[in-house]
Backbone as CSV, one residue per row, in Angstrom:
resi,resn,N_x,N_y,N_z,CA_x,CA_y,CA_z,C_x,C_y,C_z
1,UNK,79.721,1.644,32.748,78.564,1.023,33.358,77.346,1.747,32.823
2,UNK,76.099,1.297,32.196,75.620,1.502,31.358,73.702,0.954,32.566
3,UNK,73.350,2.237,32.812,71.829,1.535,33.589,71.058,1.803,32.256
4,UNK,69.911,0.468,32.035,69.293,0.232,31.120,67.318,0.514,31.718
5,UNK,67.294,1.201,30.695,65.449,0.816,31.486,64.439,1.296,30.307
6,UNK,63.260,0.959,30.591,62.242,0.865,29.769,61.239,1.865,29.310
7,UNK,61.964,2.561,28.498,61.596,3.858,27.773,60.220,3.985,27.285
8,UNK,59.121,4.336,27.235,58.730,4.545,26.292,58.178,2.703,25.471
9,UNK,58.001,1.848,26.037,58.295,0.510,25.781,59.320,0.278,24.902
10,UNK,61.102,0.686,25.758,61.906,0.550,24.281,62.679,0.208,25.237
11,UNK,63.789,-0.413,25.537,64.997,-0.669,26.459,65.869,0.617,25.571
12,UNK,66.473,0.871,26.637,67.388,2.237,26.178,68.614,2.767,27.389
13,UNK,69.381,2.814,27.041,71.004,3.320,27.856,70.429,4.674,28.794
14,UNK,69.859,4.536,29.738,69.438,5.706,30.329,70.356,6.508,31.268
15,UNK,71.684,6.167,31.477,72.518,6.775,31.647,73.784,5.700,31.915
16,UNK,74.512,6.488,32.354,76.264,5.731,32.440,77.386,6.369,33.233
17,UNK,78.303,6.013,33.940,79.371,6.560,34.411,80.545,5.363,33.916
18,UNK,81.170,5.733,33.773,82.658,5.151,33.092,83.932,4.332,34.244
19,UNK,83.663,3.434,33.984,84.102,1.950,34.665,85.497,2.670,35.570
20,UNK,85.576,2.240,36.861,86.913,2.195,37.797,87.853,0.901,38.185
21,UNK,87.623,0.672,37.194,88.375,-0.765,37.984,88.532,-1.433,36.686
22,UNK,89.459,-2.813,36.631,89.873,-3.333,35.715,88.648,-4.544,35.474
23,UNK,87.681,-4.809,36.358,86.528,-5.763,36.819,85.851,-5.371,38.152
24,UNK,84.552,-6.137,37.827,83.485,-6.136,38.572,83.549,-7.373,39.824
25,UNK,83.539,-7.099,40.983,83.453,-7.727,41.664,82.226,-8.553,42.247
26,UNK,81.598,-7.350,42.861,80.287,-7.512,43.053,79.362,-6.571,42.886
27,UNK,77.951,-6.866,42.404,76.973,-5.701,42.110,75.743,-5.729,43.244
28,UNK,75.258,-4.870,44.077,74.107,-5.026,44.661,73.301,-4.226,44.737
29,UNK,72.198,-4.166,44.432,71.002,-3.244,44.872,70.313,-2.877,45.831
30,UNK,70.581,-1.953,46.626,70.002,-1.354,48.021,69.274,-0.311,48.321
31,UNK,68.153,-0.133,48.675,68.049,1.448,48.493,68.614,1.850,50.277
32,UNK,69.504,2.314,50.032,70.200,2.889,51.011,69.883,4.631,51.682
33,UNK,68.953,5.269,50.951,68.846,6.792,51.523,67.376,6.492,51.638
34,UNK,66.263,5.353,51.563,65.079,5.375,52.204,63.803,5.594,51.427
35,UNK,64.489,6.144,50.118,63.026,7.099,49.078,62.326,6.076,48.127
36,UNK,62.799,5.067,48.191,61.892,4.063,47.345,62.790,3.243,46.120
37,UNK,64.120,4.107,46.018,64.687,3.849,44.839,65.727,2.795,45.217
38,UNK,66.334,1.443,44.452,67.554,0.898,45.043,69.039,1.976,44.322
39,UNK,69.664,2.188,44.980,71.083,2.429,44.726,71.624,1.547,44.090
40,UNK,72.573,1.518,43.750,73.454,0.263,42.886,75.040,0.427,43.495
41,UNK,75.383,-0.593,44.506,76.639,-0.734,44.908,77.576,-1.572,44.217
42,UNK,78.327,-0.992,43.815,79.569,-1.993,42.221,80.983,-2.205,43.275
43,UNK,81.551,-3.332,43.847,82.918,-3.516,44.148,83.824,-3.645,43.114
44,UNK,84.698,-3.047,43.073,85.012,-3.173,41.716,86.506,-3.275,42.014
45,UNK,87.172,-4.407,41.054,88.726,-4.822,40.854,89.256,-4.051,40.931
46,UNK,90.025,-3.152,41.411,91.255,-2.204,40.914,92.193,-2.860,40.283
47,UNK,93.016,-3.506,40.969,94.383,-3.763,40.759,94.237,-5.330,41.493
48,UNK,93.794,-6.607,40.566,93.371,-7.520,41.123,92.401,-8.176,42.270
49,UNK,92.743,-8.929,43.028,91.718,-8.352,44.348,92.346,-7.860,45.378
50,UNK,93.799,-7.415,45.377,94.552,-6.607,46.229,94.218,-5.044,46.552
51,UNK,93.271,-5.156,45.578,92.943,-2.873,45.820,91.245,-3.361,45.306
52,UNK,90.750,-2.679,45.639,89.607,-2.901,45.596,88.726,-1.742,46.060
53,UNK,87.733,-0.989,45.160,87.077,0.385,45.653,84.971,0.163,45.245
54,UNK,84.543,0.531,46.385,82.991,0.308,46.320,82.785,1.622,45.996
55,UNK,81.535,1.616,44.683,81.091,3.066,44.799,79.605,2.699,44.683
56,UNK,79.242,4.113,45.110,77.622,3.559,45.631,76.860,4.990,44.698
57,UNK,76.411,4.184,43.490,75.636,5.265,42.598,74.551,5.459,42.787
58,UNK,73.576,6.461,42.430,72.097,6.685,42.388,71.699,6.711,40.967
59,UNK,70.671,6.387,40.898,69.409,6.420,39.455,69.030,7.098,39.589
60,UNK,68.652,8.439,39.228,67.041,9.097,38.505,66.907,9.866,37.314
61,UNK,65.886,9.629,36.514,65.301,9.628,35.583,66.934,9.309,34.258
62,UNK,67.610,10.195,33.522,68.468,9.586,32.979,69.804,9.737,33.305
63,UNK,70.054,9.963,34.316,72.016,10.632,34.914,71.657,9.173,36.225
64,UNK,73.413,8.731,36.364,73.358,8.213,36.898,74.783,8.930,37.496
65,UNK,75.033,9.378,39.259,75.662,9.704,39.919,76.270,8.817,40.666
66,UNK,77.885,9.034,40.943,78.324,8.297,42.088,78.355,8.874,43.673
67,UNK,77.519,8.527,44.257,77.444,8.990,45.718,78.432,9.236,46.673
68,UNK,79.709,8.102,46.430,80.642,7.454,47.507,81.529,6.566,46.501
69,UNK,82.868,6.797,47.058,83.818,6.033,46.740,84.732,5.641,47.447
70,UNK,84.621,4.318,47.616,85.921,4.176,49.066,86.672,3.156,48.750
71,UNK,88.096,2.968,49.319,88.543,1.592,49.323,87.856,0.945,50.151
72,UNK,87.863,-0.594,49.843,87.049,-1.523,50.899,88.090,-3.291,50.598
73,UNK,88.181,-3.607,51.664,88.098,-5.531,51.651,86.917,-6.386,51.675
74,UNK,86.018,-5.625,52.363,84.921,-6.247,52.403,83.801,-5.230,52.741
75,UNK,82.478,-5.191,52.399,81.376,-4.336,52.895,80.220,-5.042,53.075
76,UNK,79.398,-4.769,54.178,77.790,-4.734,53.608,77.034,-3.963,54.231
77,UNK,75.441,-4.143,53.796,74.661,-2.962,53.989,74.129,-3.699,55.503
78,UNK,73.609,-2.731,56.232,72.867,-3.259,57.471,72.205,-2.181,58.191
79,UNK,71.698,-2.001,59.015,71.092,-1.149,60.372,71.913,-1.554,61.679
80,UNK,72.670,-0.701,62.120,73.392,-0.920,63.392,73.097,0.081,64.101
81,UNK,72.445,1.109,63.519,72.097,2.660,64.234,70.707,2.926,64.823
82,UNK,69.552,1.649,64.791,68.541,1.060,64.590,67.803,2.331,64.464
83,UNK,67.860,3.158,63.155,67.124,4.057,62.764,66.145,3.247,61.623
84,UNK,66.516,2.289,61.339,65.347,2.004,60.640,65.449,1.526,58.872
85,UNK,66.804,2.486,58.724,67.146,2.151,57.523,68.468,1.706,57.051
86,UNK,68.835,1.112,56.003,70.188,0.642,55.831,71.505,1.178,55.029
87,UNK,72.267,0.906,56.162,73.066,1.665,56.285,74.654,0.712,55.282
88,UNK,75.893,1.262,55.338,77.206,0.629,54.608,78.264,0.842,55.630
89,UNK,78.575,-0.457,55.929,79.582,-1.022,56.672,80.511,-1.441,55.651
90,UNK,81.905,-0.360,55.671,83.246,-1.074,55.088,84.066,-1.575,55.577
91,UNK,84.791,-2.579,55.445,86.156,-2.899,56.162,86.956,-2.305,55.180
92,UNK,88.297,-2.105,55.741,89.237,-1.763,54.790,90.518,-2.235,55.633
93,UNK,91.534,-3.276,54.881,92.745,-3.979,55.445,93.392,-2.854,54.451
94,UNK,94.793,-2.400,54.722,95.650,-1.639,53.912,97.136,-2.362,54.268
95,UNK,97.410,-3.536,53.765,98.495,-4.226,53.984,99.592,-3.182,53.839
96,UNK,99.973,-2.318,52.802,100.598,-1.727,52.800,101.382,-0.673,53.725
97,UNK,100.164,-0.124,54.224,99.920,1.026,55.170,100.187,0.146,56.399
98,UNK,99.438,-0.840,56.679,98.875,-1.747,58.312,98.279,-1.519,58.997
99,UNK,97.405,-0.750,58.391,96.167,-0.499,58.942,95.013,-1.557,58.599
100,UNK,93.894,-1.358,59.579,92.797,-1.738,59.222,91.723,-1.321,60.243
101,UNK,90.697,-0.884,59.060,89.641,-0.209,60.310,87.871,-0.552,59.525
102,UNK,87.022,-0.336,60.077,85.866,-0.430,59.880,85.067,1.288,59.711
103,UNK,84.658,1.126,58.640,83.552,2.433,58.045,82.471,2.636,58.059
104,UNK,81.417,3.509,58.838,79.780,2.951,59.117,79.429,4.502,58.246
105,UNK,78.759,4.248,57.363,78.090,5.389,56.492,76.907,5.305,56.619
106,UNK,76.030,6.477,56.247,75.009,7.010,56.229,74.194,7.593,55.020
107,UNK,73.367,7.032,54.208,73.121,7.694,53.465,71.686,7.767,53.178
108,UNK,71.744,9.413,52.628,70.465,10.151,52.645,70.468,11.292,52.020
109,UNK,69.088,11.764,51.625,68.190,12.828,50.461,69.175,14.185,50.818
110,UNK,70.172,13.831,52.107,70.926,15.050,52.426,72.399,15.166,52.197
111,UNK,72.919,13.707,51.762,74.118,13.578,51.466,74.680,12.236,52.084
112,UNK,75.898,12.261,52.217,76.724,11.122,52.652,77.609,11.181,54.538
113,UNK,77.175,10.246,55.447,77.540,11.002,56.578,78.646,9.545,57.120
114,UNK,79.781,10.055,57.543,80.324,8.838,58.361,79.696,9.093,59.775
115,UNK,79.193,7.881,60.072,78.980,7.719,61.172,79.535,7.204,62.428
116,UNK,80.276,6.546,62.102,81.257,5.971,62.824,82.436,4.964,62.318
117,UNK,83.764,4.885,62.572,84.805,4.447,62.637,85.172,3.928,63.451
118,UNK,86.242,2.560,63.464,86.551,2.116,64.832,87.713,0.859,63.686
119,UNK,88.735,0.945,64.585,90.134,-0.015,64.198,90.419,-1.222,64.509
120,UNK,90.940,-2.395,63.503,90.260,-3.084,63.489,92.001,-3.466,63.179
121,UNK,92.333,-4.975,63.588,93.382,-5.721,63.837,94.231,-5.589,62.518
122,UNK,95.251,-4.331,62.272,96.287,-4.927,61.112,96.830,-5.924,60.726
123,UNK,96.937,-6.527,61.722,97.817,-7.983,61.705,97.404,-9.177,61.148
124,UNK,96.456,-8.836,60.220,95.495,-10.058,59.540,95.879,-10.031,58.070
125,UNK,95.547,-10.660,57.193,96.120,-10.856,55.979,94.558,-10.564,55.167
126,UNK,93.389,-11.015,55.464,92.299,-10.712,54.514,91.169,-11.225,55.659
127,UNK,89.597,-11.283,55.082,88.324,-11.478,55.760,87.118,-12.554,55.030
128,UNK,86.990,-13.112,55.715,85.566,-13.722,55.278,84.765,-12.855,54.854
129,UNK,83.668,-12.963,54.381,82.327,-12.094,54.208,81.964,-11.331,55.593
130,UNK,81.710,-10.701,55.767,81.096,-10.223,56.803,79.677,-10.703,57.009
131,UNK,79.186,-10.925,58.541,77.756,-11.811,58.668,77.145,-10.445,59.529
132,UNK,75.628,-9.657,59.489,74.963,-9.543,60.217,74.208,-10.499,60.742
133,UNK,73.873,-10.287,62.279,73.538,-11.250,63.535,72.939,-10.435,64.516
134,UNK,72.279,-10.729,65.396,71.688,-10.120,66.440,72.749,-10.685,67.929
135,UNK,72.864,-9.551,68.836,73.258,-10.084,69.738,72.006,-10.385,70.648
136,UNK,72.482,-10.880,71.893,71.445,-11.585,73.127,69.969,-10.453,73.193
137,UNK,70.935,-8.869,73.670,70.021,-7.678,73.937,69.122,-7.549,72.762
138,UNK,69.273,-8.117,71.471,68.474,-8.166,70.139,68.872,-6.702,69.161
139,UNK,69.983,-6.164,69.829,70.943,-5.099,68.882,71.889,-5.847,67.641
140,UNK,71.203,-5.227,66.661,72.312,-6.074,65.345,73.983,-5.645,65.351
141,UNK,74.740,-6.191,64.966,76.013,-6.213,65.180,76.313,-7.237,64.409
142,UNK,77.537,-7.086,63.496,78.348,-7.524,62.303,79.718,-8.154,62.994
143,UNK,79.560,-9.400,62.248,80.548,-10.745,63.106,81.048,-10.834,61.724
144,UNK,82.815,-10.870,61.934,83.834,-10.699,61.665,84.783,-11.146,61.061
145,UNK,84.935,-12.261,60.632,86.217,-13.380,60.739,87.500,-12.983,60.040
146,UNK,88.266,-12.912,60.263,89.794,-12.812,59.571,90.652,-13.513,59.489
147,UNK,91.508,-13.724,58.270,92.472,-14.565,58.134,94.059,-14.235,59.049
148,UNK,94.460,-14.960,60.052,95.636,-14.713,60.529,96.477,-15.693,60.429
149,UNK,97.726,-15.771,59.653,98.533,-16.404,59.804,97.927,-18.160,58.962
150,UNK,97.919,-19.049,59.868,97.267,-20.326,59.444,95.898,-20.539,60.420
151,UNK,95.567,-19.513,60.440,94.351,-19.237,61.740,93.428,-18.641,61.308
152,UNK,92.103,-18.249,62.150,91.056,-17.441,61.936,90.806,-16.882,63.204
153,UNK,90.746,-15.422,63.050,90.052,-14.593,64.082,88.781,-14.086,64.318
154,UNK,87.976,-13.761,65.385,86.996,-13.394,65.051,86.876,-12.080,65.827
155,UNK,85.516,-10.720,65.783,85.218,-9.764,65.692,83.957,-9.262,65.798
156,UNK,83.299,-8.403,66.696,81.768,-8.235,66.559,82.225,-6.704,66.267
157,UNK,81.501,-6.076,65.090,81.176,-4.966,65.396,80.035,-4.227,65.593
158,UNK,79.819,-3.440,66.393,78.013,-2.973,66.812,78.293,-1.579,66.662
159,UNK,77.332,-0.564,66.951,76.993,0.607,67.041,76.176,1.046,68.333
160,UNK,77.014,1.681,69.212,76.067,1.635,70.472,76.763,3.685,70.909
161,UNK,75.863,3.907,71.741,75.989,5.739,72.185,76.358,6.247,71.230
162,UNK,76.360,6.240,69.384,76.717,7.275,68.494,78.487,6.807,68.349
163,UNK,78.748,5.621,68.920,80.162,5.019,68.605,79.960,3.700,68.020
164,UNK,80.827,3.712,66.863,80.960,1.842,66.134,82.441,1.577,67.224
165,UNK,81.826,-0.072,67.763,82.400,-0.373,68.286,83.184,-1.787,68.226
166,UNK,84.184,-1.708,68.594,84.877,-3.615,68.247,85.511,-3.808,69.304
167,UNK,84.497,-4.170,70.399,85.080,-4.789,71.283,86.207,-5.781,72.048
168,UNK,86.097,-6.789,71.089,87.121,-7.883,71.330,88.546,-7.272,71.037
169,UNK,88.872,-6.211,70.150,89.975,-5.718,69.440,90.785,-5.067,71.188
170,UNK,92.282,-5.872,71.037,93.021,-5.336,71.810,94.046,-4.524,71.428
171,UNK,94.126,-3.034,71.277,95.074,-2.416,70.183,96.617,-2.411,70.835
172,UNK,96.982,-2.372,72.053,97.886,-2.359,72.629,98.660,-4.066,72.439
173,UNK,98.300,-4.786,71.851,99.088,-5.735,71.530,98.707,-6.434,70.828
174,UNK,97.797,-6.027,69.945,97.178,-6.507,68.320,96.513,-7.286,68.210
175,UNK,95.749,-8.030,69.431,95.081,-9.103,69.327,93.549,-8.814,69.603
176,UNK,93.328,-10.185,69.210,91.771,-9.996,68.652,91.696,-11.249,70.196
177,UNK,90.706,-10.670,71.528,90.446,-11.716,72.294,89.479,-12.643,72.378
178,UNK,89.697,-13.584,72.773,88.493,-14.889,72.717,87.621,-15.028,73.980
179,UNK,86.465,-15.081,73.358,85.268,-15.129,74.711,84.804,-16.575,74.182
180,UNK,84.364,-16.974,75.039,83.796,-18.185,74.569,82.883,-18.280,76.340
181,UNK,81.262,-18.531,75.568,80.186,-18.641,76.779,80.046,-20.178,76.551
182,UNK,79.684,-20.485,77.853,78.936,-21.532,78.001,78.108,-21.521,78.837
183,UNK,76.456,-22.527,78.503,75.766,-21.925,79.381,75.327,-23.235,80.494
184,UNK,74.998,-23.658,81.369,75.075,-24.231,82.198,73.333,-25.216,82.279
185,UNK,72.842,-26.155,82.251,72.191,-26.690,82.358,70.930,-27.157,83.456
């Protein structure tokens, strides 16, 4: 991976770190630690789209560093900690393992911080995109969907007292429960 920029009025290879994955999944630009600069988040193929690892590099001047490397199924950036700045939400399904849990990172001029963790229904086979949304109280929180079976589940996750949380998740018998409001006229 090769960041390009404008030397001197010359385009020029201003630095590089050496590819993880067999393909590029997805590329996004965030500035995620606050200082003005975007980061560059690469999902990248491992081993088809069955393994799959996000790393989250920095730019400056000509070195380009990898910050973070994680497995992921799905990620995105958001504010759930409502500090103000944006933050990386991973999912990670591990069919293998049977696990699956959610990753809330932190990043900043001081390093890389998990912020919170919280477990998230093994029993699913893969995920939609992940959606940020506001709930009622106007706290952002990341809605969910998963593939089960010939079905779809759904999932809020929020960040509330210094805990990521997934409410609907019932771990004692693997299910993901259904609320459904209605409001009255």
């Amino acid at each position: 991976v090769c960041v390009v920029d404008n030397i001197n009025g010359k385009w020029q290879i201003a630095g590089s770190q050496s590819i993880l994955g067999a393909g590029v999944e997805k590329v996004i630009f965030k500035d995620l630690n606050n200082d003005g600069t975007n980061e560059i988040l690469i999902g990248w193929n491992v081993f088809g789209t069955a393994q799959k690892t996000l790393c989250v590099y920095s730019y400056t001047f000509d070195t380009v560093v990898c910050l973070l490397s994680e497995n992921y199924t799905e990620f995105i950036t958001c504010d759930l900690d409502d500090d103000f700045t944006n933050d990386l939400l991973i999912i990670n399904l591990d069919t293998t393992q049977q696990t699956a849990n959610a990753s809330y990172f932190n990043i900043s001029e001081n390093g890389i911080t998990e912020i919170g963790n919280c477990e998230l229904n093994p029993n699913v086979t893969g995920y939609f995109p992940p959606v940020l949304t506001k709930l009622t109280s106007g706290k952002f929180c990341v809605y969910l969907e998963s593939y089960k079976g010939a079905g779809v589940t759904t999932g809020i996750i929020y960040f509330a007292d210094g805990v990521l949380k997934n409410p609907l998740y019932n771990k004692e018998n693997a299910t993901i429960l259904l609320v459904v409001g209605f409001q009255s006229r």
